[in-house]
N, CA, C and O atoms as a Tinker XYZ file with bonds, in Angstrom:
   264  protein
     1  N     99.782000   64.921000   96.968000    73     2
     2  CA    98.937000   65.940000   97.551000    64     1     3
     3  C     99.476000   66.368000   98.917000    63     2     4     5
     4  O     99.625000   67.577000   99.097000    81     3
     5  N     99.821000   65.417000  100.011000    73     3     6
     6  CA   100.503000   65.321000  101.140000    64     5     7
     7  C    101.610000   66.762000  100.578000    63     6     8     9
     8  O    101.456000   67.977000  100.701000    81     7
     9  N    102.508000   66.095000  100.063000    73     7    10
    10  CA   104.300000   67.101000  100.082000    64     9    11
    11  C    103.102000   68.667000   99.229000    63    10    12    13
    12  O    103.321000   69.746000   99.779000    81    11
    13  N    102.248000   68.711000   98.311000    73    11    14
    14  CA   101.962000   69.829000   97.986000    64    13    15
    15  C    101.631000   70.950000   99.550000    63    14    16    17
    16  O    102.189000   71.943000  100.016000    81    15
    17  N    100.565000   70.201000   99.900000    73    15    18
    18  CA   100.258000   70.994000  101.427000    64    17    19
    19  C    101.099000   71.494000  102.071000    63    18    20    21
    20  O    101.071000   72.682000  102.392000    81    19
    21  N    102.224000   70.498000  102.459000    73    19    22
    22  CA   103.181000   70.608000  103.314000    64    21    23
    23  C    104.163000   71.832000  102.524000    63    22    24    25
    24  O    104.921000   72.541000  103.186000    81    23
    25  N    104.062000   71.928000  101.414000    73    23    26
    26  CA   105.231000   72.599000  100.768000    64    25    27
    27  C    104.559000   74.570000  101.135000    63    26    28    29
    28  O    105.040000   75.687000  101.326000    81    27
    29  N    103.107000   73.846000  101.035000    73    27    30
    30  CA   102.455000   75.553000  100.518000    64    29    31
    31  C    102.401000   76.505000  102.334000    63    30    32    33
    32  O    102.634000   77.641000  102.745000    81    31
    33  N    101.867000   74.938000  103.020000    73    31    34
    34  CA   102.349000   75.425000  104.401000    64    33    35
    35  C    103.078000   75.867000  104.695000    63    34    36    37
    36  O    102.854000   76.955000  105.225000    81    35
    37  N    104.712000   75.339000  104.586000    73    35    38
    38  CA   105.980000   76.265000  104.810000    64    37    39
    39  C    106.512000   77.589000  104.418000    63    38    40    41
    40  O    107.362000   78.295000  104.961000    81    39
    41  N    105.492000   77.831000  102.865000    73    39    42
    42  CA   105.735000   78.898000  101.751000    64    41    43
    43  C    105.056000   79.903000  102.565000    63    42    44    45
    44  O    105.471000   81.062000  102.593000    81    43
    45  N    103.872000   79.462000  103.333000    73    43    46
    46  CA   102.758000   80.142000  104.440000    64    45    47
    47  C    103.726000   80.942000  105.428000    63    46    48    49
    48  O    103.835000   82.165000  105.521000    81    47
    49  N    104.325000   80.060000  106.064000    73    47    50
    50  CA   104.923000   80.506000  107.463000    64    49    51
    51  C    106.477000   81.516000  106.930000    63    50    52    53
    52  O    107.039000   82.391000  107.588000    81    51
    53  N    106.783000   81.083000  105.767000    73    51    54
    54  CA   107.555000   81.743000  105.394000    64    53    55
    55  C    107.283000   83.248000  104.897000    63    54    56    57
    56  O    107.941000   84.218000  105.274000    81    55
    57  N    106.509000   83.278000  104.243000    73    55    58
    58  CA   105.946000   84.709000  104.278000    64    57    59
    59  C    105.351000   85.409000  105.370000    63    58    60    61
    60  O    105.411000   86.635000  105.286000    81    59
    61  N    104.811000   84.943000  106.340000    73    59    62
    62  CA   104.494000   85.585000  107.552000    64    61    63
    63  C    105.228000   85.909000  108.040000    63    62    64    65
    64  O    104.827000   86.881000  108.681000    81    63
    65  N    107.051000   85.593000  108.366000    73    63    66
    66  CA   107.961000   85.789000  108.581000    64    65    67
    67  C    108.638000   86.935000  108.570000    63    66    68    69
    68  O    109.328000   87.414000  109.470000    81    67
    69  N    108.350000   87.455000  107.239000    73    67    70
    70  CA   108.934000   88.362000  106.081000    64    69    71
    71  C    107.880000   88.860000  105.856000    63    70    72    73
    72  O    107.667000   88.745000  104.649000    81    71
    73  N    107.035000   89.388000  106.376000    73    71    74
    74  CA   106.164000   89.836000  106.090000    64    73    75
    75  C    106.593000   91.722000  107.132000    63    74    76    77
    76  O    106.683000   92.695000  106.385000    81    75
    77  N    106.706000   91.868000  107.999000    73    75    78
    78  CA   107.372000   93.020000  107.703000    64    77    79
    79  C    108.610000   93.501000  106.793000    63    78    80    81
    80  O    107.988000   94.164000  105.962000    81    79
    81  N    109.215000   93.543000  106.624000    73    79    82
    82  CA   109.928000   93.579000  105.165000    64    81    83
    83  C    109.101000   93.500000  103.477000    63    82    84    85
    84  O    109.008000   94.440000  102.688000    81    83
    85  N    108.626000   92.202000  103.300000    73    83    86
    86  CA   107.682000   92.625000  102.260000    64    85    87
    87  C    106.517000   93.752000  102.457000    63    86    88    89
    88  O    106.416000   93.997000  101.255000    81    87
    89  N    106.094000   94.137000  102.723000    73    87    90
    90  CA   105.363000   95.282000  102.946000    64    89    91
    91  C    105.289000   96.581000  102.910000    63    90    92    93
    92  O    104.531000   97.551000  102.943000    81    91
    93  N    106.840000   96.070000  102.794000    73    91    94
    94  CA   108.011000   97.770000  102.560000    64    93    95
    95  C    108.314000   97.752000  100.903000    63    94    96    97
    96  O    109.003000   98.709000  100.552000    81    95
    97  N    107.900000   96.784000   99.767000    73    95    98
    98  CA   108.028000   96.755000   98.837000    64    97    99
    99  C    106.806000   97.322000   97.849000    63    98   100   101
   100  O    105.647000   97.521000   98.212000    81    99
   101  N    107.188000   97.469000   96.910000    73    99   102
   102  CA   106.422000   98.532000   95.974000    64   101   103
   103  C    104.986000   98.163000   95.379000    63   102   104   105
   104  O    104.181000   98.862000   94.764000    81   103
   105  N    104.927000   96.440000   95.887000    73   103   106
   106  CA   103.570000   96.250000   95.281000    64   105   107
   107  C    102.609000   96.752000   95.527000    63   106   108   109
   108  O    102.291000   97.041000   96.681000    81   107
   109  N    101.880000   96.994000   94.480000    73   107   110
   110  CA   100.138000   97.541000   94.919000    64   109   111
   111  C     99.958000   99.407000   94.671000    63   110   112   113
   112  O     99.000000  100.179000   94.710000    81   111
   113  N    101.655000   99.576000   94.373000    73   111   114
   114  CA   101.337000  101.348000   94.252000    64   113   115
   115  C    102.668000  101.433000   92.955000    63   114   116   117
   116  O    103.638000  102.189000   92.994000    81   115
   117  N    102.355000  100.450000   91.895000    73   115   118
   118  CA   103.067000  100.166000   90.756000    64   117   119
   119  C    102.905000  101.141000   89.652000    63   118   120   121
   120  O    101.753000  101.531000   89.459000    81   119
   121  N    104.207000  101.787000   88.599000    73   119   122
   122  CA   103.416000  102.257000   87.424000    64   121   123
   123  C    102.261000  101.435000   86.636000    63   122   124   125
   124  O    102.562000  100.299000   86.271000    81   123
   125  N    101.117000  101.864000   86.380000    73   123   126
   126  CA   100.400000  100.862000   85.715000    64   125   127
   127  C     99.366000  100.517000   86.410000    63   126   128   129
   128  O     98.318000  100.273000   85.811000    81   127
   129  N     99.418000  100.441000   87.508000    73   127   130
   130  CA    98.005000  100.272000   88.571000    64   129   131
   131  C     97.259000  100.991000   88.639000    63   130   132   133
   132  O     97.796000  102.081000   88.831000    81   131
   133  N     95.937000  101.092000   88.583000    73   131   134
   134  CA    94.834000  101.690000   88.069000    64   133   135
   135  C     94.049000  102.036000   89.278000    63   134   136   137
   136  O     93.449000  101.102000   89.809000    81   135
   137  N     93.890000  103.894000   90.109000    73   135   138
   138  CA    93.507000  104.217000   91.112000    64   137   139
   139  C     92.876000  105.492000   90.634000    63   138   140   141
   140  O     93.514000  106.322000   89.987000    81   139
   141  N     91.357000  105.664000   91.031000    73   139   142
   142  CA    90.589000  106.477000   90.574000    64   141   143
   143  C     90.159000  107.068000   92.079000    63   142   144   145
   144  O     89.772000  106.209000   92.871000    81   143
   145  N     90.186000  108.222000   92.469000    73   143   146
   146  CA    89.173000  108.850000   93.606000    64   145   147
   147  C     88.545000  109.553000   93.119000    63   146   148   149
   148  O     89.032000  110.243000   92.223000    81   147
   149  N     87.553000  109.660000   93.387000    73   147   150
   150  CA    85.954000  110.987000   93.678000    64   149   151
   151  C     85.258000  111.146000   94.269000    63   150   152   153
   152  O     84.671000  110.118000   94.605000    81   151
   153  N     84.891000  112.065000   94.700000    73   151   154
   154  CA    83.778000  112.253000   96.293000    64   153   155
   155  C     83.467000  110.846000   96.280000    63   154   156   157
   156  O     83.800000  110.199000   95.287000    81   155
   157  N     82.790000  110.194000   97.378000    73   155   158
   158  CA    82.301000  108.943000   97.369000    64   157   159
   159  C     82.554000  107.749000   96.555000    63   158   160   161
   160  O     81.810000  106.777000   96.428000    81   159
   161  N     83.748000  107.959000   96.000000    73   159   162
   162  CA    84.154000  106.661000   95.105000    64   161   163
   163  C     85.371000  106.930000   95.230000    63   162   164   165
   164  O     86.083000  107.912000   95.018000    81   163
   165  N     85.555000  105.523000   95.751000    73   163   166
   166  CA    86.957000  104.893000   95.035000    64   165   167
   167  C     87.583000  104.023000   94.576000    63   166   168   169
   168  O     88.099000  103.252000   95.386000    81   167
   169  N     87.810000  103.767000   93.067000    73   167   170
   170  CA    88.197000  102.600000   92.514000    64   169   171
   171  C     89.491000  101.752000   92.218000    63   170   172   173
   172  O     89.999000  102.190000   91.186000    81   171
   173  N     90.199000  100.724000   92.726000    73   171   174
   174  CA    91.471000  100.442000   92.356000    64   173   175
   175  C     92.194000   99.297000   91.967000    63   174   176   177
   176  O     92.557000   98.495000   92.828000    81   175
   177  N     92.436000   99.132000   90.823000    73   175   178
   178  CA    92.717000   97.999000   90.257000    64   177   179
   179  C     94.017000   97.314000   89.816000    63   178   180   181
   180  O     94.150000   96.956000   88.646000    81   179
   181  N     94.761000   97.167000   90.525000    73   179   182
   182  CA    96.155000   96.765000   90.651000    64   181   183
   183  C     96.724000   95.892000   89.246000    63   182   184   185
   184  O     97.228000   94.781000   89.413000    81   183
   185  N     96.605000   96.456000   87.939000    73   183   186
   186  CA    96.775000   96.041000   87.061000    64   185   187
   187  C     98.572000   95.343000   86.563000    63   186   188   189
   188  O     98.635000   94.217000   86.071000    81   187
   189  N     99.718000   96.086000   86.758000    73   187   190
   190  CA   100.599000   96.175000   86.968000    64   189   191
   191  C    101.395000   94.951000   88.008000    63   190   192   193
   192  O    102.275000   94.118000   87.790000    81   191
   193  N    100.669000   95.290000   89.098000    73   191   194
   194  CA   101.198000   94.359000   90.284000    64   193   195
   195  C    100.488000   92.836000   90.013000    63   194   196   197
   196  O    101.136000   91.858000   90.386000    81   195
   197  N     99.645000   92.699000   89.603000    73   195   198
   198  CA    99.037000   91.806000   89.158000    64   197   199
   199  C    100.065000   90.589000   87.825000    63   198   200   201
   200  O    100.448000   89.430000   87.667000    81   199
   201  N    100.059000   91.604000   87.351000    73   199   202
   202  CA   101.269000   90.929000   86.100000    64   201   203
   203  C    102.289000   90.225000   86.359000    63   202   204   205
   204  O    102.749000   89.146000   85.986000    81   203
   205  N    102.705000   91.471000   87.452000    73   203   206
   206  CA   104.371000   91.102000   87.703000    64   205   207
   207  C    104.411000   89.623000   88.346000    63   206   208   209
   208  O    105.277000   88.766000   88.169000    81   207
   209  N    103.012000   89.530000   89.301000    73   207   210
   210  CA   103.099000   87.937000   90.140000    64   209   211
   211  C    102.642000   87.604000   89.310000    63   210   212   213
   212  O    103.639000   87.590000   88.587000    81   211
   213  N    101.716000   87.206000   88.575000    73   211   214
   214  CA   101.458000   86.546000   87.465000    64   213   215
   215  C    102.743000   85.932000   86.724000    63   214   216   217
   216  O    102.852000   84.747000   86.410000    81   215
   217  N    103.824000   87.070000   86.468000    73   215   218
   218  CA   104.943000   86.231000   85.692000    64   217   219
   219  C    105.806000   85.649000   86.681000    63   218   220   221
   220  O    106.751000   84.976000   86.270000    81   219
   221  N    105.651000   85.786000   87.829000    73   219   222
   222  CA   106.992000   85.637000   88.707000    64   221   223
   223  C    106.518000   83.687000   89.061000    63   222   224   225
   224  O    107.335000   82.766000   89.053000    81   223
   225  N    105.058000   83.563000   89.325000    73   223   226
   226  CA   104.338000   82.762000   89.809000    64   225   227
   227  C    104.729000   81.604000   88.567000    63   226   228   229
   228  O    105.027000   80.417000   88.707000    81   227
   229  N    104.649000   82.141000   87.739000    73   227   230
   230  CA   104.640000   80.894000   86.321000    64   229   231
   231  C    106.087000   80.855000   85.964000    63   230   232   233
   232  O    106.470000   79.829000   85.402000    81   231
   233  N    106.731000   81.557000   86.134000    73   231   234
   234  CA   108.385000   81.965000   86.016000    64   233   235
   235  C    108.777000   80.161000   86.791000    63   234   236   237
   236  O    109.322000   79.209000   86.232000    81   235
   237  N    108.049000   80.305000   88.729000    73   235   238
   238  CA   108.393000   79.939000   89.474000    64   237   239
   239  C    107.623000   78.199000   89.356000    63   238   240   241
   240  O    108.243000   77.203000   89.729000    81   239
   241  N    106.282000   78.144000   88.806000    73   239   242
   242  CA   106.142000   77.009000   88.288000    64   241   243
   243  C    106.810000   75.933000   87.382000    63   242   244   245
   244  O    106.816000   74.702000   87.395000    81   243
   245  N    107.505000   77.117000   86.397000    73   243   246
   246  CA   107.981000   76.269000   85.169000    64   245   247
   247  C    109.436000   75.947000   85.969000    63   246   248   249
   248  O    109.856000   74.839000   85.638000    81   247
   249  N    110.072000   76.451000   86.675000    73   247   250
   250  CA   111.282000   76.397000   86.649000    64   249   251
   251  C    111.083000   74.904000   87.850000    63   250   252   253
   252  O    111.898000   73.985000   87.924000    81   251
   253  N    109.831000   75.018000   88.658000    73   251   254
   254  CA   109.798000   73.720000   89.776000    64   253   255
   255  C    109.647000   71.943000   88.697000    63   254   256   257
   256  O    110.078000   70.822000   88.970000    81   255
   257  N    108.743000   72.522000   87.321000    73   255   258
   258  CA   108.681000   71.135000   86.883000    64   257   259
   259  C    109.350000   70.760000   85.694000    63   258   260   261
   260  O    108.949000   69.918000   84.891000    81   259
   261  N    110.491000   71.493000   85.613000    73   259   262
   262  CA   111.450000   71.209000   85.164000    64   261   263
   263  C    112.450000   69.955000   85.610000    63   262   264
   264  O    113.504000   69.760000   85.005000    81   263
C-alpha cells in the first residue's frame, strides 16, 4: 500500500509538471465527444476521450502486472 501511494504521488507531481504542455493536447474536444448547446443549456459528454484513457489506463495496468 506504502510503494502504491508513493508511486501515485510521483505520477501526481509528474503531471503537474507537464501540465502546461498536456493541456495543449486534444483531449476533451475529440471526434466522438458529445457537446450539445441551447439557449440555457449546455450538455457535454466526453465520450471519445473517455475511451481513449480508459484503454490507455488498462493498456498501462496490464503491461505493470506483467
Amino acid at each position: 500500500m506504502q510503494q502504491l501511494l508513493i508511486i501515485l504521488g510521483i505520477l501526481l507531481l509528474v503531471l503537474g509538471l507537464l501540465w502546461p504542455w498536456l493541456s495543449q493536447l486534444p483531449l476533451g474536444r475529440l471526434p466522438g465527444d458529445i457537446h450539445i448547446e441551447r439557449e440555457h443549456f449546455s450538455f457535454y459528454f466526453p465520450l471519445m476521450t473517455g475511451l481513449l484513457i480508459s484503454i490507455v489506463l488498462s493498456l498501462i495496468l496490464w503491461w505493470t502486472r506483467k
